[in-house]
N, C-alpha and C positions, 0 to 999 in steps of 0.2 A: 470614524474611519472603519471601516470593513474590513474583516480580518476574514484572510484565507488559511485553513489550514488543510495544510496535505499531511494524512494519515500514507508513510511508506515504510509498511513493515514487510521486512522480507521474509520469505517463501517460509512458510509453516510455522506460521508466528502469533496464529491465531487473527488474519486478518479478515477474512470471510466471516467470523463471528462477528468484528467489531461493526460489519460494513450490514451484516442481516440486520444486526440492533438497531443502526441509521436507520435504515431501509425502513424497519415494519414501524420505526418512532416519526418518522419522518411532517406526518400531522403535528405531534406535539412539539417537533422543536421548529416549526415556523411558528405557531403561534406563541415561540419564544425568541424566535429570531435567527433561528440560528436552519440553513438552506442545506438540504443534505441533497442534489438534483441526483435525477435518474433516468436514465434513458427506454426504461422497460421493458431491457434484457433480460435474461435466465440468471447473468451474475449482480451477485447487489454490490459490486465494486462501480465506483465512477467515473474511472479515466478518462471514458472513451467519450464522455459528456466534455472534460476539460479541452482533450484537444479538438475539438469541433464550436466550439465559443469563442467569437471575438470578445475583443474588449469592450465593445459598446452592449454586450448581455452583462458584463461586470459592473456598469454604469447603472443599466438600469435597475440591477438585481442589490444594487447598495442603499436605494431609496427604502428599502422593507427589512432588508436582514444586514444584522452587525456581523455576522459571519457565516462564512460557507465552505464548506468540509468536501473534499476530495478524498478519497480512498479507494487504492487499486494495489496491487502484487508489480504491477508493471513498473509503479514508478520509481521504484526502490533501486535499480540497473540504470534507468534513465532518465539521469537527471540533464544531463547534457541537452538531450531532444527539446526539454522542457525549460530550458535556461531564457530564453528569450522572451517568451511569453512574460514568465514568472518576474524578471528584470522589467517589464514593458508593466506590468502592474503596481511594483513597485513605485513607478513612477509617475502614474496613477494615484496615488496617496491610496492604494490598497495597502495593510501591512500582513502578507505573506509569512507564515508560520510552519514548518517541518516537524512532523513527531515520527520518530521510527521506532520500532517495537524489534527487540532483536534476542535472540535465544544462545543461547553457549552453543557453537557448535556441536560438540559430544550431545546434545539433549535434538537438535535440529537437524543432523546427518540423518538418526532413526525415525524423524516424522517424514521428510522427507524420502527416505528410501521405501516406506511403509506406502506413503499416495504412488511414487513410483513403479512401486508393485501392483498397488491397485491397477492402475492404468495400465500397465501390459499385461495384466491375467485380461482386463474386458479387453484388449487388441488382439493378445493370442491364442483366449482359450476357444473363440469360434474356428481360427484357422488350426487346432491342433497344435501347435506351437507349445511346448512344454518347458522352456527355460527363459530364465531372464538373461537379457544380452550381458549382464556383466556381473561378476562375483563382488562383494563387498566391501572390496579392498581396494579392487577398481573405480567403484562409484564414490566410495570416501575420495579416493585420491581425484576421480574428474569434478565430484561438487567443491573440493579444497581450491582445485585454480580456479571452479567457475565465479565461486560465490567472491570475491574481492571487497567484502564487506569496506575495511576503513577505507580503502579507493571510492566506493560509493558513497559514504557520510560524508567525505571529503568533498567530494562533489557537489551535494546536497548543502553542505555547511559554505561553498563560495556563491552558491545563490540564494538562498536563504540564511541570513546572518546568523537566525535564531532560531538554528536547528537544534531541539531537545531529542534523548536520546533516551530510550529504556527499556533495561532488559526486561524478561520476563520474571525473574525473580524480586527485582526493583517493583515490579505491578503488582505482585500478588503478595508482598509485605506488604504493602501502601492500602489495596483491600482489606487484610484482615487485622487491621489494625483498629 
């Protein structure tokens, strides 16, 4: 049986690192079995491959690999979009597997606010634009309602049974161990 797993770690969780290391390994783990597909964008996330695959590319792609890894930032909001498929595979005898990578808020508001800034200094500093649209207190309070984290797992865990969960603290004791 073929196992899917979807990597949905949300937003500055170190997901782009996990997804480079597929990417540039990507040789070595077919000739271990394991499909890391790409679409050969600028991002080494794969979403954008999931949703453009029927199930008869899952069919064929189970004859050579016992497992094939999805990872994107998207899918972590959107499970719901993705429920169908994911049930339609299941029943398939794929068995569909969930890892989310998730940070303490207090440690994730500052990476977030940090790429944040990144990205409006390169949007306003050609137009002269010398402030960010909103003080910190503002941004904590709109990423607090946006991010709806257990609403998400929640979601994640009624279509994937055997959603695992781990913070970043949990990974990097389990490293240096």
């Amino acid at each position: 049986m073929t196992r899917i797993i979807f990597h949905i770690g949300a937003p500055k969780c170190g997901s782009t690192f996990i997804q480079r290391v597929l990417l540039n390994n990507r040789a070595k783990l077919s000739k271990q079995g394991v499909l890391y597909p790409h679409s050969g964008d600028d991002h080494p996330g794969n979403g954008d491959v999931f949703k453009r695959v029927s199930p008869l590319w899952f069919q064929g792609k189970a004859v050579k690999f016992h497992t094939i890894i999805f990872s994107h930032e998207d899918f972590f909001a959107t499970a719901g979009r993705h429920a169908a498929k994911i049930k339609d595979l299941r029943t398939q005898k794929f068995a569909p597997v969930a890892i989310a990578f998730l940070r303490r808020f207090d440690e994730q508001i500052f990476a977030d606010l940090s790429q944040t800034l990144k990205q409006a200094c390169l949007q306003t500093v050609p137009h002269r634009i010398d402030r960010v649209p909103q003080n910190f207190t503002q941004f904590t309070r709109s990423r607090y309602r946006r991010y709806q984290f257990d609403q998400y797992l929640k979601e994640w865990s009624n279509i994937v049974p055997n959603l695992h969960v781990e913070s970043k603290d949990n990974v990097q004791d389990s490293l240096c161990k």
